[in-house]
C-alpha positions in Angstrom: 130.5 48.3 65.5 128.7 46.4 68.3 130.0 48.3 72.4 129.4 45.5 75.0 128.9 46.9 78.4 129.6 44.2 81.0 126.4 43.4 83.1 128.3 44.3 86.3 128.4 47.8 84.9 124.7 48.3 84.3 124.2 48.4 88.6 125.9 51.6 89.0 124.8 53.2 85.8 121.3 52.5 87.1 121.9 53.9 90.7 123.8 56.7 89.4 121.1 57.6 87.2 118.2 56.8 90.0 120.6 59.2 92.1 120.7 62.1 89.9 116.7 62.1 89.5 116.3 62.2 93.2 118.7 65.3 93.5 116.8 67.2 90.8 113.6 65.8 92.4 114.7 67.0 95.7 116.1 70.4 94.6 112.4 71.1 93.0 110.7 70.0 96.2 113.0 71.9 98.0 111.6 75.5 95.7 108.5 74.2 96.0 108.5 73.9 99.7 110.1 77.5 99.8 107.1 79.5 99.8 104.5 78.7 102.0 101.2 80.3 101.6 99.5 81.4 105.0 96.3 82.6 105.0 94.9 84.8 108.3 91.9 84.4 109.9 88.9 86.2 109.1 87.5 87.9 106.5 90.2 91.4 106.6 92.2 92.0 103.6 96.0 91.7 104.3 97.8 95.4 103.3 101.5 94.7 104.7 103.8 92.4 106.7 106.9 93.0 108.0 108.9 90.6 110.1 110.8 91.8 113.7 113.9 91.2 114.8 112.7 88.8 117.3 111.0 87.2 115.1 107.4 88.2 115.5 105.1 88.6 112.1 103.4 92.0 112.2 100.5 92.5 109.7 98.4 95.3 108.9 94.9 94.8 107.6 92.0 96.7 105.9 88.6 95.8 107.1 85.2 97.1 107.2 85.5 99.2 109.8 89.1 100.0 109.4 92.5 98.8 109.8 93.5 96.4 112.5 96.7 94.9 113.5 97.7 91.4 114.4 101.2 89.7 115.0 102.1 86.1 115.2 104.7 84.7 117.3 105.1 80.9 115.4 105.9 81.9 111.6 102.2 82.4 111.2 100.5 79.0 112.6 98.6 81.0 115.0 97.6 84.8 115.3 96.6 87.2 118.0 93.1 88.7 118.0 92.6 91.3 115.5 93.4 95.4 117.0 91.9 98.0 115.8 94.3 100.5 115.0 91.9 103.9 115.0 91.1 105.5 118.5 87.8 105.8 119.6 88.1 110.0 119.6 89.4 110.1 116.3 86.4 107.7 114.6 83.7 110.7 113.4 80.2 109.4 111.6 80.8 109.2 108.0 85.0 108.8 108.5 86.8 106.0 107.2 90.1 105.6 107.6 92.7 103.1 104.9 95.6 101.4 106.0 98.7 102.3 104.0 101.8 101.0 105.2 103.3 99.0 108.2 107.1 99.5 109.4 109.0 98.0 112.1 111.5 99.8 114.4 113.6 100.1 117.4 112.7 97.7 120.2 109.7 96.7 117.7 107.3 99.4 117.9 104.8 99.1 115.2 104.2 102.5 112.9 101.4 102.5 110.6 100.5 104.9 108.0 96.8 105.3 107.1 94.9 107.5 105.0 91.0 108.5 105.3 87.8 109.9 103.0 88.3 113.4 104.8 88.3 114.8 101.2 85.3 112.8 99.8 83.4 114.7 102.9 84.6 117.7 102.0 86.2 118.3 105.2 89.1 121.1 105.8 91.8 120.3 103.3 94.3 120.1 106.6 92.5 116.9 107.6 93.3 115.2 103.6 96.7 114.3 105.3 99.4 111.3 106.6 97.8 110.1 109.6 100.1 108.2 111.7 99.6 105.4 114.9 102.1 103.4 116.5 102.2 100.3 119.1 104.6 99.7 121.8 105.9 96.0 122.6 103.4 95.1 125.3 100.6 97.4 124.9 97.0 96.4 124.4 96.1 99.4 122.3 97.4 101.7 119.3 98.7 105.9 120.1 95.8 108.1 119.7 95.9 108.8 115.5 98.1 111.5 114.6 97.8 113.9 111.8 101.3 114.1 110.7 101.3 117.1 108.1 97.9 118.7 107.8 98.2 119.0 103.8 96.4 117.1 101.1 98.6 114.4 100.1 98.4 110.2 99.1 101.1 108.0 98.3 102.4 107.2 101.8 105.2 105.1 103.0 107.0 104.0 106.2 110.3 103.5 106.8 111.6 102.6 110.0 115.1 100.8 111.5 116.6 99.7 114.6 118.5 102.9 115.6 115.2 104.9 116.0 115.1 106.4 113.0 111.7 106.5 111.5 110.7 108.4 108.1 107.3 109.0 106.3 107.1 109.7 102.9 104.0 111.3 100.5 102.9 112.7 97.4 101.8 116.4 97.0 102.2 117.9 93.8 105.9 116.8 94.7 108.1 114.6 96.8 108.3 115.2 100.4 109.3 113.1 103.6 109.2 113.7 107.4 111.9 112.3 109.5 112.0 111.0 112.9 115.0 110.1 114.9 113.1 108.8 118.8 111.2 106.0 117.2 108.1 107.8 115.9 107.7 110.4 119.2 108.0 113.4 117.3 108.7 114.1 113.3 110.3 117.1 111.6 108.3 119.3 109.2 108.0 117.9 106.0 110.0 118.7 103.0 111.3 118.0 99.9 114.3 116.4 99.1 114.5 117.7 95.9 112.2 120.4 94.2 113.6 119.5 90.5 111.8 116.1 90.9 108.2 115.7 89.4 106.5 112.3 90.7 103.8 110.8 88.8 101.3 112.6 91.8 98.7 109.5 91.6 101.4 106.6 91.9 102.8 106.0 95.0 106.0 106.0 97.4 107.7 103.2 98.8 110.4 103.6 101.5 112.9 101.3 103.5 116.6 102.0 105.3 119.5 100.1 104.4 121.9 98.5 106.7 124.2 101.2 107.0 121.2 103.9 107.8 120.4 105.5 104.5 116.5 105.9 103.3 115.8 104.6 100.0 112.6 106.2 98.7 111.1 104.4 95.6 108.9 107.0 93.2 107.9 107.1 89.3 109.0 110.0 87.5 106.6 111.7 85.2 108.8 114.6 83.3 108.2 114.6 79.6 105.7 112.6 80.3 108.4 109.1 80.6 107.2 107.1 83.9 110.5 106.4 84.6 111.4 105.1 88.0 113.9 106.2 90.8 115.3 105.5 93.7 116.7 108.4 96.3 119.3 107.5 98.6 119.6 109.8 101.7 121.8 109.8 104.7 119.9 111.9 106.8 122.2 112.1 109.5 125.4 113.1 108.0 123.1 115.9 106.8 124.2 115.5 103.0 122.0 116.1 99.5 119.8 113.1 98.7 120.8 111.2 95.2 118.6 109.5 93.0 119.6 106.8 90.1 117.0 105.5 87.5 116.6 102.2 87.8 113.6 101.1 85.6 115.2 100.3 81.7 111.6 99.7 79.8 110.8 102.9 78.9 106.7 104.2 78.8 106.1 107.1 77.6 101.9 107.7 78.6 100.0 110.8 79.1 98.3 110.5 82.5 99.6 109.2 85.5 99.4 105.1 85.6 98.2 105.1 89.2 101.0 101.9 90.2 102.0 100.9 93.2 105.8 99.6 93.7 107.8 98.1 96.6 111.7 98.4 97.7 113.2 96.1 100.9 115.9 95.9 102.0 118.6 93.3 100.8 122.2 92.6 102.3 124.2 95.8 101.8 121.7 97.0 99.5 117.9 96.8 98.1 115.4 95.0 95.6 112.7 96.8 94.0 109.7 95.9 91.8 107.6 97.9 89.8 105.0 97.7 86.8 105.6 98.8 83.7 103.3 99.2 80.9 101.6 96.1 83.0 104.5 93.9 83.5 106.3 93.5 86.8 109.7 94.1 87.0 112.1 93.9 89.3 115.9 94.3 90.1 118.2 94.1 92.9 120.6 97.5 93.6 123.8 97.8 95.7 124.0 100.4 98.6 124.7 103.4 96.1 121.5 102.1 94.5 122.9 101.2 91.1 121.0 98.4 89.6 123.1 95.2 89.8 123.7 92.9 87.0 121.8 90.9 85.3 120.1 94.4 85.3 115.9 94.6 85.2 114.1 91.4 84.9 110.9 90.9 83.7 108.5 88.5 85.3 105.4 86.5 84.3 103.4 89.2 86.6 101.1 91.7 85.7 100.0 94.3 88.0 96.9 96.9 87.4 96.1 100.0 88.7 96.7 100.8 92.3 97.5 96.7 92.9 100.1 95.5 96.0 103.9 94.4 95.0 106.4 92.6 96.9 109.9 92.2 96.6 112.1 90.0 99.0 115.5 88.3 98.9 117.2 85.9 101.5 120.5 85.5 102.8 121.6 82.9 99.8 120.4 85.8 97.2 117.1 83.9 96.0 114.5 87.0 95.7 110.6 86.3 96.0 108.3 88.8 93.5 105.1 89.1 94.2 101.7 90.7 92.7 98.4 91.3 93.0 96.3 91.4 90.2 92.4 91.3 89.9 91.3 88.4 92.6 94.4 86.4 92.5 97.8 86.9 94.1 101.2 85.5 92.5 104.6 85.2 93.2 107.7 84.0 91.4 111.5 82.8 93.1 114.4 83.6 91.7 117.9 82.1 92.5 120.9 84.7 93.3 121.6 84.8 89.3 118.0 86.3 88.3 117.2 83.1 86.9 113.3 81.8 88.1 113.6 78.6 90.0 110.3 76.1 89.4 106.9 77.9 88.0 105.2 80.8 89.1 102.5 80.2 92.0 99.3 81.8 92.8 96.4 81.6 95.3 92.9 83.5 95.2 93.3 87.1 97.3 91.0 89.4 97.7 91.7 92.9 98.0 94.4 95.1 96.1 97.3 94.3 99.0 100.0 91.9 98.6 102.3 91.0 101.5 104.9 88.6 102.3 108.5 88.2 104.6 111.4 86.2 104.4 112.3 84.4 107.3 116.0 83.8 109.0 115.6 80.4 107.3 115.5 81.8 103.4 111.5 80.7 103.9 109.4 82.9 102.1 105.7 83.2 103.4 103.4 85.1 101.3 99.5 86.3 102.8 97.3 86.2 100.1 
């Protein structure tokens, strides 16, 4: 049987065709033009960025003679000279000092979290510790370095919010955090939010409030030797127990710690969280009781080494950006709200074991390789 199709017809079948490939065409420009790569000046390795509530980019990076700050008030088309972050009276010959983490607070003070070779020099083991600086809006120079709990310790994190609250976290044989409720001024004692817990000592913390006020502290496990990871949920105000849910679903079993590095944001009501496992970056995304919503733990085309920089970011709309460092290159894969990755994975050469990136109001990622 022989279907004649009226020429008349074959106008609209052609435009409606020619329409549909510019939608898909524009919905792939539109992913593609959803991460933007920015690179900062200079030859300092980027360590962490974090994006104010006015707007401004704050980074923190590592160079040769220690950290150094700089913001950007244009989404990153220009950038303010470089800060150094270490006071003069706390630089001693031989001394070098890391930075670890970057957090944002009330009326956008800066806190940084930095580590130092104090044990390599065989220093007194009070000066291994969580040394802490902070920047007022305004000022032209960092707080004089603070030593915030005199202990041998390593896997620090920051965790700051808009009511004032700010919280460092560290590894020592066990869990602990410090917790600050006047923007950084003065911190508690540390201690541990619960003594049954045994982190993988070599790994990592990573910390962030959610937007009711709970701390979510991100840590691997190592009982049993199963490198399992966790999150602990903790409203520190209402003075209440700290929780913790398993999150991670791959299971590794390995004797030795893996040395990893892993990274938790905040997301709507809740969180997203990325990890390796066995090599392979994960992620998921977690409501405000930090249960893992669904489609549950994705794997993504990432692979992460030892001691190598994670991020983990979602927009308004749901997407989520992954991102990892690994060796000399850094790369990042979108996702759309359902966990499903939208266009191919991207990369750019990075030096350094950072990775950093923020999501602008727009649903704009920018990454800083």
């Amino acid at each position: 049987m022989l279907i004649h199709f009226r020429r008349s017809h074959l106008v609209p079948l052609a435009l409606l065709s020619l329409f549909l490939m510019n939608v898909v065409a524009g919905h792939a420009s539109e992913r593609a033009n959803r991460v933007n790569v920015i690179r900062v000046p200079g030859d300092d390795k980027v360590v962490k960025a974090q994006l104010g509530a006015d707007g401004t980019l704050h980074l923190l990076l590592d160079a040769e003679n220690g950290p150094r700050y700089v913001k950007s008030t244009d989404a990153g088309v220009t950038f303010s000279a470089p800060m150094t972050i270490v006071d003069a009276a706390s630089q001693k010959p031989g001394l070098k000092f890391q930075g670890e983490d970057l957090a944002v607070g009330k009326d956008g003070r800066v806190h940084v979290a930095m580590s130092n070779n104090a044990w390599k020099l065989k220093l007194p083991e009070e000066e291994w510790g969580f040394y802490y600086a902070s920047l007022d809006p305004g000022a032209n120079a960092f707080s004089p370095v603070r030593n915030l709990n005199r202990k041998p310790s390593e896997g620090f994190s920051l965790a700051a919010d808009e009511r004032g609250n700010v919280s460092a976290c560290f590894l020592s044989g066990k869990l602990f955090t410090m917790l600050s409720h006047d923007n950084g001024e003065t911190f508690s004692e540390y201690a541990e939010p619960n003594p049954a817990w045994d982190p993988c000592n070599c790994c990592t913390t990573a910390a962030s409030y959610s937007a009711d006020g709970k701390l979510a502290v991100l840590y691997r496990e190592e009982t049993n030797n199963e490198r399992d990871m966790f999150v602990v949920l903790w409203n520190q105000r209402a003075g209440t127990k700290p929780s913790r849910t398993r999150i991670s679903g791959t299971p590794w079993k390995l004797e030795g710690c893996p040395m990893t590095y892993f990274t938790i944001s905040r997301a709507g009501a809740g969180f997203v969280a990325a990890w390796p496992t066995k090599g392979q970056v994960y992620f998921a995304r977690l409501d405000k009781s930090g249960a893992v919503l669904p489609p549950g733990e994705i794997r993504t085309p990432g692979e992460s080494g030892m001691r190598n920089g994670l991020v983990a970011l979602s927009a308004s709309d749901g997407a989520t950006l992954v991102a990892w460092k690994n060796k000399d290159l850094l790369g990042w894969q979108l996702y759309n709200a359902k966990g499903q990755p939208q266009g191919e994975p991207g990369s750019a050469k990075s030096s350094g074991g950072g990775a950093a990136g923020v999501v602008l109001p727009d649903g704009k990622f920018l990454v800083f390789p």
